[in-house]
PAZAPA-953020 format. One line per field, with one value per residue (C-alpha): residue number from 1; y, x, z. Coordinates in Angstrom, 1 decimal. Layout:
// PAZAPA-953020
seq NUM,...
north Y,...
east X,...
up Z,...
//
This chain:
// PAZAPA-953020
seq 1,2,3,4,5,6,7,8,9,10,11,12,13,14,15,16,17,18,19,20,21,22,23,24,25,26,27,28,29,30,31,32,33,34,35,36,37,38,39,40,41,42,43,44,45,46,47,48,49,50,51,52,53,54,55,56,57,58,59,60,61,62,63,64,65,66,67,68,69,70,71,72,73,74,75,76,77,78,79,80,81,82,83,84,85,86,87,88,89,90,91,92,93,94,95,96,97,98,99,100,101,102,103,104,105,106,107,108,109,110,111,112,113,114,115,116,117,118,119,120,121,122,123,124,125,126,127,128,129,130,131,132,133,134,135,136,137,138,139,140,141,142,143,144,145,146,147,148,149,150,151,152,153,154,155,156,157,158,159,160,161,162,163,164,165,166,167,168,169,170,171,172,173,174,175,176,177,178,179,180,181,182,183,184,185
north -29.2,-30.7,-33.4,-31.7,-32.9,-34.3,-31.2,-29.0,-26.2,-24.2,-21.8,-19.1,-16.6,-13.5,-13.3,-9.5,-8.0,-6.1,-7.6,-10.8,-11.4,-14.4,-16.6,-20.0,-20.4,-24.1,-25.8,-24.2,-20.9,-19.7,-17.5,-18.3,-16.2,-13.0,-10.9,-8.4,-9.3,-8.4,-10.7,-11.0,-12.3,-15.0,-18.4,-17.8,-16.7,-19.8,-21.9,-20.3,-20.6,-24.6,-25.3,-23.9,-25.2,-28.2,-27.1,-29.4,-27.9,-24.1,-22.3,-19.5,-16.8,-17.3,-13.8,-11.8,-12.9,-16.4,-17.8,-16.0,-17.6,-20.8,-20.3,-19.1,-21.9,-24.4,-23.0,-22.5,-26.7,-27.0,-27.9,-24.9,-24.8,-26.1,-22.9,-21.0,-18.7,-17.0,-14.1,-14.3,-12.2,-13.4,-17.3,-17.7,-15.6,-17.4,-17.2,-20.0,-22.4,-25.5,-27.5,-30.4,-33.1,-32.6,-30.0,-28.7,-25.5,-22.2,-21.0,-23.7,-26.5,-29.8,-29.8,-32.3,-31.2,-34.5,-33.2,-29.9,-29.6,-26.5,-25.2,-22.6,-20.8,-18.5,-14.8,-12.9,-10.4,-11.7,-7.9,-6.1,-8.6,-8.3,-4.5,-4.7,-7.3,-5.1,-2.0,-3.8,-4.9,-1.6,0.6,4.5,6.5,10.5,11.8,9.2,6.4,8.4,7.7,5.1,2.1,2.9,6.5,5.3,4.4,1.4,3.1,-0.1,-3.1,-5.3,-8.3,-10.5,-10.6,-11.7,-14.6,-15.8,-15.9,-17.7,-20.3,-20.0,-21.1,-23.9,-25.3,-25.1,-26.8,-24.1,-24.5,-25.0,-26.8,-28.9,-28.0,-29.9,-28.5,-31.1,-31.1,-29.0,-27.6
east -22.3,-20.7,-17.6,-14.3,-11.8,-8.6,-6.1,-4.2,-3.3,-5.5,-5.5,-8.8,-10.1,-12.1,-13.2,-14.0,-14.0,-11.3,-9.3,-9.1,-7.9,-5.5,-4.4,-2.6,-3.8,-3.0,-4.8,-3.7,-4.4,-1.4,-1.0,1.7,0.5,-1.4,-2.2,-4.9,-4.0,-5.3,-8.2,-6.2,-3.4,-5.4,-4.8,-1.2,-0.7,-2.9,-1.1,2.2,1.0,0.1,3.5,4.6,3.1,1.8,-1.6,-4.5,-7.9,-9.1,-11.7,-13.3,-16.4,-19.8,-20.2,-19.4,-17.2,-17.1,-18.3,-16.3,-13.2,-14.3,-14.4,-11.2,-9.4,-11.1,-9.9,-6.5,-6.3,-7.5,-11.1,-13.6,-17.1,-19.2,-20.6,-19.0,-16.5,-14.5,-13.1,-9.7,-7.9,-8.4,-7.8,-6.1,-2.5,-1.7,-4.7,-6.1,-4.0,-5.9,-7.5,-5.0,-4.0,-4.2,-1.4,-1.0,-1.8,0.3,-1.8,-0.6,1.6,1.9,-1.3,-4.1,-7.9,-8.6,-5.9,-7.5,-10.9,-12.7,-15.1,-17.6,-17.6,-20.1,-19.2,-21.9,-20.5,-16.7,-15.5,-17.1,-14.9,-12.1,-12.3,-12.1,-9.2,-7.4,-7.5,-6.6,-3.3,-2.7,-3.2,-3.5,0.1,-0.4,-3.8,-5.1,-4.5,-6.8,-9.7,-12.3,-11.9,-15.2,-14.0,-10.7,-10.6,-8.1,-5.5,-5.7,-7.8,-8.3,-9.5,-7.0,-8.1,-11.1,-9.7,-8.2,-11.6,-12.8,-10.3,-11.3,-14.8,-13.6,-12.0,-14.5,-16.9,-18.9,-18.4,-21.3,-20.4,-18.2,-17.7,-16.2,-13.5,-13.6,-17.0,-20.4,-21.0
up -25.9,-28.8,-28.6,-28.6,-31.5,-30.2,-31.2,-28.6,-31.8,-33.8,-36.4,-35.3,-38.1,-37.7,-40.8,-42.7,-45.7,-45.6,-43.2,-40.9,-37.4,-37.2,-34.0,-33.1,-29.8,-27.5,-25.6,-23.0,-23.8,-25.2,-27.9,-30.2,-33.2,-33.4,-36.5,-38.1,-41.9,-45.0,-46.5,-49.7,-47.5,-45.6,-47.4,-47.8,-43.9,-43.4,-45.2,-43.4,-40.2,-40.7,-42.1,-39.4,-36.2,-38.0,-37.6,-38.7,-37.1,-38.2,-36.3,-38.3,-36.9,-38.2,-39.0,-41.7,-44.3,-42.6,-46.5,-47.9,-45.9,-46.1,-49.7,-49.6,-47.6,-49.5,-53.4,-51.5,-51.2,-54.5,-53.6,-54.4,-53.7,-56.4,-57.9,-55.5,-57.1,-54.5,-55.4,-56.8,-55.1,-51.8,-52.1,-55.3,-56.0,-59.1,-61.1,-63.4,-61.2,-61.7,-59.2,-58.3,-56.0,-52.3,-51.6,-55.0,-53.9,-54.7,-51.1,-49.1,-50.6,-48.8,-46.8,-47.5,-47.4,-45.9,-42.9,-42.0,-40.2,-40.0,-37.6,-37.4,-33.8,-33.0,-32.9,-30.9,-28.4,-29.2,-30.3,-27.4,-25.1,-27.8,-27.0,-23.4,-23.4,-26.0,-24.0,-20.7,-22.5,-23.9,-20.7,-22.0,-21.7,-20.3,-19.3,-21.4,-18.9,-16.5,-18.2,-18.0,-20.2,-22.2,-23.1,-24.5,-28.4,-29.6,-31.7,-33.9,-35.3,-32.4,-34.9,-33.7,-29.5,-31.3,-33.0,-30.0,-28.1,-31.2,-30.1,-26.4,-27.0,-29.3,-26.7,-24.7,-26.6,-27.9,-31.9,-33.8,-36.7,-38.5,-42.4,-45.2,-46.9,-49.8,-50.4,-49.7,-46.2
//
């Protein structure tokens, strides 16, 4: 088990093509945001969402589209990967903005590279829990709610129960790796 940073708030990412689950989960075990964005959306809900809770540690899933958000978060503080290229439309909204000074970001202005720490958490199993949590919050309404967990079908993306597990295990030590946002991982 590796040493646990000192930070009761963090930012957790399901990363996905298409769309990413978002939560700012304590400590604790509260949830204080939940979301199933957009991908295109992520560094500037990101950046939002740090603003706003004053969040300094992100936790992102190893799986797919994990690069691909760490690529993101990183061109969205003005940092890209060397040789990278991320793909425009999901980390950059104003186009040919140049790389700058810590916080010149039009993704997330005011917040330092050398401020946020990111995290890979391992993902395996998290949306077949996800699943089951979702469904036990959303109990079935008519007949519906007479059947068997298994045979019900979520009547949306559940990507966001699995960012908050994401966050669970960080907490509890289970993270695998520390990246660099300023420089290579």
């Amino acid at each position: 088990m590796l040493a646990l940073p000192e930070t009761d708030l963090v930012c957790a990412i399901d990363p996905g093509r298409d769309k990413c689950g978002v939560a700012v989960v304590g400590r604790d075990g509260s949830v204080r945001y939940r979301e199933v964005i957009d991908a295109g959306r992520l560094s500037a809900v990101v950046g939002e969402l740090a603003g706003r809770f004053g969040l300094r540690t992100v936790v992102v899933g190893d799986r797919t589209g994990a690069r691909d958000v760490i690529d993101s978060l990183r061109a969205a503080l003005g940092h890209p990967r060397p040789g990278a290229g991320p793909r425009p439309e999901a980390c950059c909204p104003k186009r040919g903005a140049p790389p700058g000074a810590p916080g010149n970001s039009p993704a997330m202005p005011g917040i330092s590279p050398s401020l946020i720490e990111v995290f890979l958490v391992d993902e395996h199993l998290t949306s077949v829990e996800a699943r089951r949590r979702y469904l036990a919050d959303h109990p079935g309404r008519g007949l519906s709610r007479l059947l068997p967990a298994g045979l019900r079908t979520p009547d949306r993306p559940y990507d966001d129960y699995v960012a908050v597990i994401l966050a669970e295990r960080f907490f509890a030590g289970r993270w695998k790796q520390k990246l660099s946002i300023v420089g290579r991982s």
